[in-house]
C-alpha positions in Angstrom: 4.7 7.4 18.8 1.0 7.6 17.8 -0.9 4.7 17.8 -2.2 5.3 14.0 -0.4 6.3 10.7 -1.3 9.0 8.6 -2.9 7.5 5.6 0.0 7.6 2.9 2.2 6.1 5.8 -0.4 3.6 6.6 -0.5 2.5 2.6 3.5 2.4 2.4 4.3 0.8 5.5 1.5 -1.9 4.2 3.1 -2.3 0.6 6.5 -2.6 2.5 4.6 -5.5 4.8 3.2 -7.3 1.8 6.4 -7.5 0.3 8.2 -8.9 2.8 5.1 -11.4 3.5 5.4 -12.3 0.0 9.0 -12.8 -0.5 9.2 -10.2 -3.3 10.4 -6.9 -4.6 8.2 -3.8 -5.2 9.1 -3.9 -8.7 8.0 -7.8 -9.0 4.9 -7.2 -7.4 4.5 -4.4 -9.2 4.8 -6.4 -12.4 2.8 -9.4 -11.3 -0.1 -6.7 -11.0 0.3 -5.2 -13.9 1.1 -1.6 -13.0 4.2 0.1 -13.8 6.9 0.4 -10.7 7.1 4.2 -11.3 3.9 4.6 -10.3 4.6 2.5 -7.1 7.8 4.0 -6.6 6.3 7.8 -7.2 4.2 7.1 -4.0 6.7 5.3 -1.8 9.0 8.0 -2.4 6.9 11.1 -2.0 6.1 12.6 -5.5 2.6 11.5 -5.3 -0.2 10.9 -3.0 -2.9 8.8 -2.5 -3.1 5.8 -4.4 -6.3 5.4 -6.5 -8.2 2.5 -5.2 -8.0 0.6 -8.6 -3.9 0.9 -8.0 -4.2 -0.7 -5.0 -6.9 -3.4 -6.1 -4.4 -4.5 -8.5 -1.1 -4.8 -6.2 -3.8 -6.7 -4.3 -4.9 -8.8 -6.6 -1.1 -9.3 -7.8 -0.9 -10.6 -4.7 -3.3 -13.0 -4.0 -4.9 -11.4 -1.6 -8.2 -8.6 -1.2 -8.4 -5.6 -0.3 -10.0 -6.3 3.0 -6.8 -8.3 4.0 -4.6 -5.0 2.8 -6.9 -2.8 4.8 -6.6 -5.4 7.8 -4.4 -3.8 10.0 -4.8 -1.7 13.1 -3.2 1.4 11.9 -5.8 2.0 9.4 -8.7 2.0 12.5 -7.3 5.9 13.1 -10.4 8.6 13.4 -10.8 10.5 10.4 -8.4 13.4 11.2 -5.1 11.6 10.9 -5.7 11.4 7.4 -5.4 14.9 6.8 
């Protein structure tokens, strides 16, 4: 298995995380950060990619936590080309 996630991977498995840290739903957090769960759920599921970075300031910020402490994990410390 390698050691670091492609970079959609490395978001979702993150949002799953937070959830579960949180005690939540996707759709709650969702709510508490004022974004609609389709957009959340478009991503988890495939029919987008990428997240904006104001998208995932606000699931952050929903939260209660930065975005420093989302980005805080080793499998986002990958070189550049395993987010291609």
């Amino acid at each position: 298995m390698p050691k670091y996630l492609n970079l959609d991977d490395a978001i979702r498995k993150r949002l799953e995380e937070l959830v579960k840290e949180k005690d939540t739903n996707l759709t709650a957090l969702c709510l508490m950060s004022n974004i609609t769960p389709s957009t959340v759920f478009d991503f988890m599921y495939g029919k987008s990619k990428y997240p904006i970075i104001i998208t995932l300031k606000k699931l952050c910020i929903g939260a209660g936590i930065t975005l420093k402490e989302f980005f805080d994990r080793e499998y986002f410390n990958g070189d550049e080309d395993v987010y291609k």
